[in-house]
N, CA, C and O atoms as a GROMACS GRO file, in nm:
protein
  356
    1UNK      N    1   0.432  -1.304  -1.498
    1UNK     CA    2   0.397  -1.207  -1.396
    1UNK      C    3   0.290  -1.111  -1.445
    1UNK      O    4   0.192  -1.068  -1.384
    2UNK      N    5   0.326  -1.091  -1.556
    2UNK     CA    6   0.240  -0.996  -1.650
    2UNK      C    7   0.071  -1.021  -1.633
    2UNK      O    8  -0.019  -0.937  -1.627
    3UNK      N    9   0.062  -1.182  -1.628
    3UNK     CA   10  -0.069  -1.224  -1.650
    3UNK      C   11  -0.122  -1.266  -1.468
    3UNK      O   12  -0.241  -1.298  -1.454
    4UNK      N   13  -0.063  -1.265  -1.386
    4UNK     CA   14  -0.116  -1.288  -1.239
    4UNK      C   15  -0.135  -1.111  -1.222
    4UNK      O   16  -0.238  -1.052  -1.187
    5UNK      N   17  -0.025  -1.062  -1.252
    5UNK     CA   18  -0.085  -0.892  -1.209
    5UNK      C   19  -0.208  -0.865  -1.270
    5UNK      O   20  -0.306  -0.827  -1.208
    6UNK      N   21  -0.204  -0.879  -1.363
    6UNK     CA   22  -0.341  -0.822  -1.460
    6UNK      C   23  -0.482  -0.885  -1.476
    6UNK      O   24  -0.587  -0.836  -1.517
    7UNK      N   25  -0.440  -1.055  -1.414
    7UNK     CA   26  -0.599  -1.133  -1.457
    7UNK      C   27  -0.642  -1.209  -1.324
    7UNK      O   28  -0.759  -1.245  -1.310
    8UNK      N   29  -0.537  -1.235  -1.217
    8UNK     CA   30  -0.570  -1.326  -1.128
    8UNK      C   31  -0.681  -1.265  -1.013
    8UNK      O   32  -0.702  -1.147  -0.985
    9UNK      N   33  -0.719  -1.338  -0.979
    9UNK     CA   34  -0.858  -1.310  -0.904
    9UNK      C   35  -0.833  -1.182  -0.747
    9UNK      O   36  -0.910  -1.104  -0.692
   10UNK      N   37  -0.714  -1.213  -0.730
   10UNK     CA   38  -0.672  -1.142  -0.585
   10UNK      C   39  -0.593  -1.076  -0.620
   10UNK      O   40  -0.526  -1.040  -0.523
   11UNK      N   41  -0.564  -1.041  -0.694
   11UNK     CA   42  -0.485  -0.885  -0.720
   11UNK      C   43  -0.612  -0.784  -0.762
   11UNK      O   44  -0.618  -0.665  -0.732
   12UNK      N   45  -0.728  -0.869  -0.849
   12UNK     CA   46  -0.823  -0.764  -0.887
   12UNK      C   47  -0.914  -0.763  -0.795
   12UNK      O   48  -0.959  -0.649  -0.785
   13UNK      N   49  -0.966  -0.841  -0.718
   13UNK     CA   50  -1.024  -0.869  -0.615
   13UNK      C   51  -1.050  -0.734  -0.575
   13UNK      O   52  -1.163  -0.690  -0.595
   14UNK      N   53  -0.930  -0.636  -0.502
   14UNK     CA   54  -0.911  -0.520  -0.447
   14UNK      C   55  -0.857  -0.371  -0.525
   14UNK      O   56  -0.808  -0.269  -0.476
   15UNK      N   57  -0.890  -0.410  -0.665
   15UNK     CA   58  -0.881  -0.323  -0.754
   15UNK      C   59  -0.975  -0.214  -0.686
   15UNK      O   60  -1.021  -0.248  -0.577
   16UNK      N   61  -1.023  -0.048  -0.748
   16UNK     CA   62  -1.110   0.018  -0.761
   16UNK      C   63  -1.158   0.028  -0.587
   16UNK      O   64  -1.098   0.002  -0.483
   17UNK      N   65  -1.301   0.080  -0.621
   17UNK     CA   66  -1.360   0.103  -0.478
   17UNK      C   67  -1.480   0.031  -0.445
   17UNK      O   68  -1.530   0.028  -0.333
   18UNK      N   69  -1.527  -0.032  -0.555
   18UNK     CA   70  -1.617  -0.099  -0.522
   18UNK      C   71  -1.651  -0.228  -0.418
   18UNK      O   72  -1.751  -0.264  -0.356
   19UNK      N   73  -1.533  -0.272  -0.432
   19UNK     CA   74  -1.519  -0.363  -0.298
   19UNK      C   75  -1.561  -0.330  -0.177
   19UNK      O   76  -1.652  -0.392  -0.122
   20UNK      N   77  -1.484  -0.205  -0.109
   20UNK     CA   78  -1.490  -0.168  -0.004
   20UNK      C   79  -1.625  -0.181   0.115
   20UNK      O   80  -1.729  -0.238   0.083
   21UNK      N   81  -1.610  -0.138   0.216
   21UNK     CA   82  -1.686  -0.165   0.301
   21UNK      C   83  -1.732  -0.051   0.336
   21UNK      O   84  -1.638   0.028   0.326
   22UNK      N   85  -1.834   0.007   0.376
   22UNK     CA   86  -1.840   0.117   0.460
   22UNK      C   87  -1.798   0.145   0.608
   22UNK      O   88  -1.857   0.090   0.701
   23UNK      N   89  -1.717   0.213   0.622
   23UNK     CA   90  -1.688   0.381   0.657
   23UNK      C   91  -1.621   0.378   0.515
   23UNK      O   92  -1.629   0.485   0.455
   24UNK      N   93  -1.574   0.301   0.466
   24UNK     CA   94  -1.450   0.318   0.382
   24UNK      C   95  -1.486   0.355   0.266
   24UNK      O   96  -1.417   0.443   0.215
   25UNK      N   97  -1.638   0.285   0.164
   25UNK     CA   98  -1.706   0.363   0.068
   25UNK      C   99  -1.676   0.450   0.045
   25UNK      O  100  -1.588   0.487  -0.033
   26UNK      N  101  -1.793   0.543   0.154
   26UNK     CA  102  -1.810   0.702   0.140
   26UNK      C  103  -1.685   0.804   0.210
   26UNK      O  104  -1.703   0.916   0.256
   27UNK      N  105  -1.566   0.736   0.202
   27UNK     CA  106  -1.481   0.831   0.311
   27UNK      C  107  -1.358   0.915   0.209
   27UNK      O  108  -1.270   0.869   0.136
   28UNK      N  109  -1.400   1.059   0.244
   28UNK     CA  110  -1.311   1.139   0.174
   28UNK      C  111  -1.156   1.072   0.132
   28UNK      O  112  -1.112   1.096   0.019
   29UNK      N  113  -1.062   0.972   0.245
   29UNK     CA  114  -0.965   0.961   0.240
   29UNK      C  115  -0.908   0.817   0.138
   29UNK      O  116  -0.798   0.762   0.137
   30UNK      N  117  -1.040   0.788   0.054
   30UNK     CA  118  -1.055   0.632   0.004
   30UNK      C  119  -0.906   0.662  -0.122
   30UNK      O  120  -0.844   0.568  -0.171
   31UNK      N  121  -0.887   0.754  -0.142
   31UNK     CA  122  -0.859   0.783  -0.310
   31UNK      C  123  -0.711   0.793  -0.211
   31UNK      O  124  -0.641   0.696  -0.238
   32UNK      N  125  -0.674   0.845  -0.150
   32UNK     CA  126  -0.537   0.844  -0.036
   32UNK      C  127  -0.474   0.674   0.001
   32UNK      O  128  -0.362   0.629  -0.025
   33UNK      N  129  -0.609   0.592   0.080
   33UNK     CA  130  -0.536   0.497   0.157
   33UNK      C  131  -0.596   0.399   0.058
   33UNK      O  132  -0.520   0.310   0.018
   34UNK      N  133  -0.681   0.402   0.027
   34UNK     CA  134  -0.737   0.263  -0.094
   34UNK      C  135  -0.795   0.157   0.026
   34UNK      O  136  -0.796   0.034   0.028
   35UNK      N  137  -0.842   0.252   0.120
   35UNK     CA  138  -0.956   0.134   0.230
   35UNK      C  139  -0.785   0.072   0.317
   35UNK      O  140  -0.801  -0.012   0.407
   36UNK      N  141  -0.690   0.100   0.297
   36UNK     CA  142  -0.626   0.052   0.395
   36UNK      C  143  -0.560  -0.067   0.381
   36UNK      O  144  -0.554  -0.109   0.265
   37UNK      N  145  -0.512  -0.130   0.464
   37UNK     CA  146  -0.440  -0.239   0.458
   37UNK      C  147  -0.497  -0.393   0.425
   37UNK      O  148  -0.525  -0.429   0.539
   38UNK      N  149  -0.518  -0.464   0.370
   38UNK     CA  150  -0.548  -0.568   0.355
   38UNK      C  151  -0.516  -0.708   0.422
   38UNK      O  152  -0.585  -0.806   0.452
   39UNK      N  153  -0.381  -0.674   0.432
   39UNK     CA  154  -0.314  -0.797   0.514
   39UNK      C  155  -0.313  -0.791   0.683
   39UNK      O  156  -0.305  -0.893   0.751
   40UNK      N  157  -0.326  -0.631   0.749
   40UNK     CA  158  -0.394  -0.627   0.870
   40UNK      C  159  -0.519  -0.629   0.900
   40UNK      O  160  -0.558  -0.672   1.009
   41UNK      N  161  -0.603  -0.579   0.804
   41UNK     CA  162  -0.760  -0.605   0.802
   41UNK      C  163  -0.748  -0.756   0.868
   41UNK      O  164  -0.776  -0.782   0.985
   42UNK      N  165  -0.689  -0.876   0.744
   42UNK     CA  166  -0.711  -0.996   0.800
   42UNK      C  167  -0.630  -1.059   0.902
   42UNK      O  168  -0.646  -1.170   0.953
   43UNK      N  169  -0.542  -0.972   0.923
   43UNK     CA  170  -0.467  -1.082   1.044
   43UNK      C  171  -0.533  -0.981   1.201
   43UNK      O  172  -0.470  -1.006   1.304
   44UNK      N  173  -0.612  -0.911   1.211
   44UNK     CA  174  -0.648  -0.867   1.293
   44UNK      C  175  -0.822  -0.875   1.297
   44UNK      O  176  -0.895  -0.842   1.391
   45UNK      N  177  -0.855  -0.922   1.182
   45UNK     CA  178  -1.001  -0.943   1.213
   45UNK      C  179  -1.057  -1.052   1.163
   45UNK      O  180  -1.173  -1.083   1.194
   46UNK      N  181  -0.972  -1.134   1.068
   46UNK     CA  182  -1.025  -1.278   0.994
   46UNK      C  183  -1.064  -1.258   0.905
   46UNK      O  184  -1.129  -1.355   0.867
   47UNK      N  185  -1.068  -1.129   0.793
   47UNK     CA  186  -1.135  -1.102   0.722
   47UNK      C  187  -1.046  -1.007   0.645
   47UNK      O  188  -0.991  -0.921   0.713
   48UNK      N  189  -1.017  -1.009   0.485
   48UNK     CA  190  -0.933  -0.932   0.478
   48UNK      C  191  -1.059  -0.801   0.389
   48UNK      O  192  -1.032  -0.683   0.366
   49UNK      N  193  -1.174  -0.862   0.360
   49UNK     CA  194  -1.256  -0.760   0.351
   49UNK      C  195  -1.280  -0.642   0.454
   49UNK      O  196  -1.312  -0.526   0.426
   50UNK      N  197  -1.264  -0.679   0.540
   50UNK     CA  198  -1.298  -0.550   0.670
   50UNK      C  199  -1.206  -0.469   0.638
   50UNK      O  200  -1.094  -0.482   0.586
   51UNK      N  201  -1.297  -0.337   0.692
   51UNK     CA  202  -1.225  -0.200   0.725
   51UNK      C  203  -1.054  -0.225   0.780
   51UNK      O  204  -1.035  -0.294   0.880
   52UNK      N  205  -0.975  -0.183   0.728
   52UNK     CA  206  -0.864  -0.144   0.793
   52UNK      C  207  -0.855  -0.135   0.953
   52UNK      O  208  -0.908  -0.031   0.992
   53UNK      N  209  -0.815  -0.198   1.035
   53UNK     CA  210  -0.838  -0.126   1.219
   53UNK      C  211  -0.771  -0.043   1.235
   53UNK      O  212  -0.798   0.028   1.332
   54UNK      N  213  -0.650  -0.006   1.149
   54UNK     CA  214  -0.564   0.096   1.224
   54UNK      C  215  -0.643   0.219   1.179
   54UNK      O  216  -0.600   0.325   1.223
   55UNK      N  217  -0.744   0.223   1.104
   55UNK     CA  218  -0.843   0.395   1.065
   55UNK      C  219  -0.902   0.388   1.154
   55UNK      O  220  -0.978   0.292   1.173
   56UNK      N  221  -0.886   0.500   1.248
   56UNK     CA  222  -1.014   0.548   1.338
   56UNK      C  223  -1.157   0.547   1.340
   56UNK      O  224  -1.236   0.544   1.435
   57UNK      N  225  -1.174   0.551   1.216
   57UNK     CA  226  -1.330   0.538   1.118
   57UNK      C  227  -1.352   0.365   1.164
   57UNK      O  228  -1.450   0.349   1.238
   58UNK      N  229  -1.290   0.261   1.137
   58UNK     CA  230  -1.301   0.159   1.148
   58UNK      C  231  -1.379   0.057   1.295
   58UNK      O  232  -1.326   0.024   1.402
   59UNK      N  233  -1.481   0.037   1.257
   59UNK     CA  234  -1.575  -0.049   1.283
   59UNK      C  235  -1.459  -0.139   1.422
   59UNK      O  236  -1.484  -0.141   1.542
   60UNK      N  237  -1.317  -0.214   1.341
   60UNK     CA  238  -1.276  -0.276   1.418
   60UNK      C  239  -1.122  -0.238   1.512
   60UNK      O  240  -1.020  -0.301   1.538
   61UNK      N  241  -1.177  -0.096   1.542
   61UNK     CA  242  -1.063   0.003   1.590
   61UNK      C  243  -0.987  -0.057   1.708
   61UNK      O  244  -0.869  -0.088   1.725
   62UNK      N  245  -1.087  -0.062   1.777
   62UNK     CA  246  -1.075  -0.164   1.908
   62UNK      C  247  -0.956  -0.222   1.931
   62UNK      O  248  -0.871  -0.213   2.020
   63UNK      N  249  -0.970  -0.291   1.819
   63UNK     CA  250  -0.876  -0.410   1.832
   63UNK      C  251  -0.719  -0.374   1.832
   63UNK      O  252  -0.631  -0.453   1.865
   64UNK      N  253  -0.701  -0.254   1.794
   64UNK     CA  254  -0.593  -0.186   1.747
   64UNK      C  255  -0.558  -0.088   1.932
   64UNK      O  256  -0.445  -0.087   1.981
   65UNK      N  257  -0.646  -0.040   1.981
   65UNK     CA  258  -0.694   0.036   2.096
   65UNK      C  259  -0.601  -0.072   2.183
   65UNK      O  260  -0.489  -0.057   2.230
   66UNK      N  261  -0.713  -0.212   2.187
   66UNK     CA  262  -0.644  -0.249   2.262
   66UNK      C  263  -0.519  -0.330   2.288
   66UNK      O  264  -0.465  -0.354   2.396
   67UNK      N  265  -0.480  -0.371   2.146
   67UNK     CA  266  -0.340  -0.410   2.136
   67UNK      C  267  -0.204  -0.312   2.227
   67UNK      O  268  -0.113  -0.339   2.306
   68UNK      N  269  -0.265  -0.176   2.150
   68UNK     CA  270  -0.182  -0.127   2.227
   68UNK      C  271  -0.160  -0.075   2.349
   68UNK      O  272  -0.060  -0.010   2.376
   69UNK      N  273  -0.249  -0.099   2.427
   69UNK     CA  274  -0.246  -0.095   2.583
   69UNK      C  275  -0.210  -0.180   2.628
   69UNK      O  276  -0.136  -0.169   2.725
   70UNK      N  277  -0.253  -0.325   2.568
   70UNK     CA  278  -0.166  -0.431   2.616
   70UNK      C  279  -0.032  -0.396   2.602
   70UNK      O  280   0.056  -0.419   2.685
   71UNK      N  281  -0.014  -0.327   2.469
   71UNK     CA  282   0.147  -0.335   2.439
   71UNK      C  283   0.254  -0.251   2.534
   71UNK      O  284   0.372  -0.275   2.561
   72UNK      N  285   0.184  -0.166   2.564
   72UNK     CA  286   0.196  -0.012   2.670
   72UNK      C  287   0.225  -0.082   2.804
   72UNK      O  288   0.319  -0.019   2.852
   73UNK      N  289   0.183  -0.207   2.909
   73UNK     CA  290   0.143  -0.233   3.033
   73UNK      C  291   0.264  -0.392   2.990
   73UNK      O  292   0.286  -0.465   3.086
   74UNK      N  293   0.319  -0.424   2.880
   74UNK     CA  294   0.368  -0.509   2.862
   74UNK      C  295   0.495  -0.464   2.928
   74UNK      O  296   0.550  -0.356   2.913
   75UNK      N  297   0.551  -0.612   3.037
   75UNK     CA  298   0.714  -0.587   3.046
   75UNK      C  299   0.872  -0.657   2.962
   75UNK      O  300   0.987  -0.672   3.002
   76UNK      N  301   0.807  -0.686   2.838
   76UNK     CA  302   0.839  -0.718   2.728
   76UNK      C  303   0.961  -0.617   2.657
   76UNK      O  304   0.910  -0.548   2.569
   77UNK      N  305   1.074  -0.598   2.669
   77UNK     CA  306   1.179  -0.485   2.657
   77UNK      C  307   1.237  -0.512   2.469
   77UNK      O  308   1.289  -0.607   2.411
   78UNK      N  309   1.199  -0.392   2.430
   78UNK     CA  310   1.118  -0.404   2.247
   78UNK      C  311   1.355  -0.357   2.230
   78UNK      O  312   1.409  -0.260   2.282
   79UNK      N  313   1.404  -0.430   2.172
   79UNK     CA  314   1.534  -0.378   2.108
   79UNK      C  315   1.506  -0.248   2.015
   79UNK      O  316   1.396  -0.210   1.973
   80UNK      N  317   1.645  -0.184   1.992
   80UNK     CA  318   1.664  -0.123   1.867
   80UNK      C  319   1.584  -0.117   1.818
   80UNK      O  320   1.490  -0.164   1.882
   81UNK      N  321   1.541  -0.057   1.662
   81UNK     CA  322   1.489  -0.156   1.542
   81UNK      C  323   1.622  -0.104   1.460
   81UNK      O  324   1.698  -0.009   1.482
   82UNK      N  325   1.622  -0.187   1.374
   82UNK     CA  326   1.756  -0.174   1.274
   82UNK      C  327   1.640  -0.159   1.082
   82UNK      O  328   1.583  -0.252   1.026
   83UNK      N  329   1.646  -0.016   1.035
   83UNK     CA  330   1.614  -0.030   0.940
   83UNK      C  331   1.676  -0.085   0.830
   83UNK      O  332   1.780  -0.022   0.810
   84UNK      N  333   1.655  -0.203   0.721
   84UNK     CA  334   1.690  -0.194   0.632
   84UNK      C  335   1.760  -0.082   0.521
   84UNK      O  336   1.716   0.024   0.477
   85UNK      N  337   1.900  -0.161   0.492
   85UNK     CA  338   1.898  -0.033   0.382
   85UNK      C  339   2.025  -0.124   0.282
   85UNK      O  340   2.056  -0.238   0.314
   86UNK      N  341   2.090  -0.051   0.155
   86UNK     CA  342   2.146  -0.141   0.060
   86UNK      C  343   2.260  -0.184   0.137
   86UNK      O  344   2.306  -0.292   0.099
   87UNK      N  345   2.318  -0.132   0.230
   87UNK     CA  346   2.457  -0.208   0.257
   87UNK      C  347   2.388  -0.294   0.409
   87UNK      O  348   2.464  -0.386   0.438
   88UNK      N  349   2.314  -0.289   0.469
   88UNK     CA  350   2.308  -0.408   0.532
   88UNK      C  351   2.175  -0.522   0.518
   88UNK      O  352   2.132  -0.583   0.616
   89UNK      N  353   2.120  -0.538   0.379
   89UNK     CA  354   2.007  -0.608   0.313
   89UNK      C  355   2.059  -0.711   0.246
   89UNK      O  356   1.986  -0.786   0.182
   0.00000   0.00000   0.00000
């Protein structure tokens, strides 16, 4: 484990800031969110390089905008949610 954390290509991939994209570069909040999510970047834009969508700053905000209006106008009836915790995990 020692050696995939420390040497493999996609864990370092997204090391540091240099990766990033702009808004996300130059944005006061980089050292906070680290450019954001990676795994929604790509399942919401094909790209796990892109900006984060759920940041307002983000290029692919939209997509986030309009998810949730769809989600809002949906008659789709959302249960509970049941958080995880040690006695029922």
């Amino acid at each position: 484990l020692d050696d995939i954390w420390y040497n493999s290509f996609g864990f370092n991939r997204y090391r540091g800031f240099d990766w990033m994209p702009e808004p996300c570069r130059s944005c006061d909040e980089k050292e906070k969110d680290f450019g954001g999510c990676r795994c929604q970047a790509y399942m919401l834009t094909g790209n796990a390089d892109n900006t984060d969508p759920v940041c307002s700053k983000s290029p692919h905000h939209g997509k986030i905008v309009d998810a949730r209006r769809e989600a809002d106008c949906s008659d789709i009836k959302i249960g509970q949610l049941l958080f995880r915790n040690r006695s029922n995990s």
